[in-house]
C-alpha positions in Angstrom: -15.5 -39.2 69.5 -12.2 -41.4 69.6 -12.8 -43.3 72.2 -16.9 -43.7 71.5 -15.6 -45.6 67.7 -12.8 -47.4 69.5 -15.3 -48.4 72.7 -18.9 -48.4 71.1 -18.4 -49.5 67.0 -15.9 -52.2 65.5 -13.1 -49.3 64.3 -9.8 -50.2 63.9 -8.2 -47.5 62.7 -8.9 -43.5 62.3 -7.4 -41.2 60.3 -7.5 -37.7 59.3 -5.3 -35.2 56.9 -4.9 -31.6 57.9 -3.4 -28.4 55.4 0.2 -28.5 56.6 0.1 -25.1 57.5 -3.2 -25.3 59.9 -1.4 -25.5 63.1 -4.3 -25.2 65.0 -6.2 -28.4 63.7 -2.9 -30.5 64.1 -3.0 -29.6 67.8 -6.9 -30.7 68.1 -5.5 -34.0 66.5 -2.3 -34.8 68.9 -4.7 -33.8 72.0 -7.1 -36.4 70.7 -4.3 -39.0 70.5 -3.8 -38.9 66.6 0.1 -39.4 65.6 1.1 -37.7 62.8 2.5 -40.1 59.7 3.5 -38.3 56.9 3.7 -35.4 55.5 3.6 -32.7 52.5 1.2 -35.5 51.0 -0.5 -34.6 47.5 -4.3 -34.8 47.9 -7.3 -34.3 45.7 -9.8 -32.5 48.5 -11.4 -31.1 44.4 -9.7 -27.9 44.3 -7.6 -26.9 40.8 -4.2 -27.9 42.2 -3.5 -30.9 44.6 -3.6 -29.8 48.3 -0.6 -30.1 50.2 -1.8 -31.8 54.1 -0.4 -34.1 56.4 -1.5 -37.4 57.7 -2.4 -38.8 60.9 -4.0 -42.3 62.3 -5.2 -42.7 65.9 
């Protein structure tokens, strides 16, 4: 999928947030080529509470 937006569409940039604790969907990310930017990071994904993820751009 990375490289059909990057070769295919006019995308510049990608990113994606993952629950800090989800180890398994951080690795999917850095085999992809995603670099990881931030973390702990507030986020409204609409539950009660603010969800605690990390951030990553490719």
């Amino acid at each position: 999928m990375v490289g059909y937006l990057y070769g295919q569409t006019d995308t510049q940039i990608i990113t994606a947030s993952t629950m800090e604790e989800n180890v398994a969907s951080a690795r999917v990310l850095e085999k992809n080529g995603f670099i990881r930017t931030a973390l702990a990071v507030d986020e409204d994904w609409g539950y009660d509470q603010p969800t605690i993820a990390d951030k990553w751009f490719c």
